[in-house]
N, C-alpha and C positions, 0 to 999 in steps of 0.2 A: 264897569269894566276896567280891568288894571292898564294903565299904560306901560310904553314897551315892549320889547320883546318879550317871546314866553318864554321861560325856561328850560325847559324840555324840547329833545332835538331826535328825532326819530332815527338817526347816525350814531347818537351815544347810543340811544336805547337797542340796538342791533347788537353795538358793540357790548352792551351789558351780555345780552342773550349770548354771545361768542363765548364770553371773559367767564360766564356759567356755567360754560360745558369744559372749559378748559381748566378753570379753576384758580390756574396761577397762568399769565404766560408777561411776557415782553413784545413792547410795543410792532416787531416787525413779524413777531408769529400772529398773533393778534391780527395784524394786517392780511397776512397768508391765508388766513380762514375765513375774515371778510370778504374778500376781495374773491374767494371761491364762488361764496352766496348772495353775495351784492356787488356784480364788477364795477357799478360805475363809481369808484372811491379812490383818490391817492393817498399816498403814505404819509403825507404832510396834513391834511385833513385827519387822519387816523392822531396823530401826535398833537393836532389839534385838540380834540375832542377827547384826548388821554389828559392832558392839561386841566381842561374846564371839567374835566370830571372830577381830578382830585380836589379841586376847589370847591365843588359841589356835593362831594363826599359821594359820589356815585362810583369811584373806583378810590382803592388806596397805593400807594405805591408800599410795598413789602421791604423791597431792598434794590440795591443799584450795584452790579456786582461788573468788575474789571476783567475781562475774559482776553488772555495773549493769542495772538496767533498772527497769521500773514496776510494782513488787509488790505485794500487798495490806497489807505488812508494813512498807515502806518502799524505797528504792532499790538496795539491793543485796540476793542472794544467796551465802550460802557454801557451794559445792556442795564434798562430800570424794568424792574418785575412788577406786574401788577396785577391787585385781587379787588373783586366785589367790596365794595364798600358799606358804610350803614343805610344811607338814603340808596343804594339799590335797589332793583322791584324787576326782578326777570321776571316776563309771562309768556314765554317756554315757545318762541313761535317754531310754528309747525317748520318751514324750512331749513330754521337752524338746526333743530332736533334730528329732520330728514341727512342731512349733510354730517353731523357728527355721529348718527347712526350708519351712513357707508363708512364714513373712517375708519369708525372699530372695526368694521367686515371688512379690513383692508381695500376699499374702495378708491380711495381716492390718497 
């Protein structure tokens, strides 16, 4: 038996299934869609789990693009986009699939 922690964490894997049907999104859309199908998650654990994902090639980050506008925080935002990576392994779970098929039907 391996010592340590396992590697695999059923919160990335959710998020793989999300990052699937989205295809490309940024870390707080991402979260938006989580958090529809799995409430109990904050957005700090999301940005967690974006992290160790790229380091474990389970997500890639694409691009990190500069978006202006009128923020609480000041005039820009830096949103990172991110895709499926190579070690990803979606296996399509039924809820996420239920929850992105009301989307399309304008559902939600």
């Amino acid at each position: 038996m391996d010592r340590g922690r396992p590697i695999g964490s059923p919160i990335r894997q959710n998020m793989i299934e999300v990052l699937h049907f989205l295809g490309k999104a940024h870390g707080y859309e991402l979260y938006k869609h989580y958090v529809k199908i799995f409430p109990r998650i904050t957005l700090r654990v999301v940005y967690y789990h974006l992290k160790k994902g790229v380091q474990l090639k389970e997500f890639k980050l694409e691009k990190v693009q500069v978006e202006e506008g009128d923020y609480s925080w000041g005039s820009h935002a830096e949103k990172r986009y991110y895709v499926l990576g190579p070690k990803a392994k979606p296996q399509i779970n039924p809820k996420v699939k239920a929850h992105f098929d009301k989307t399309k039907k304008g559902g939600v």
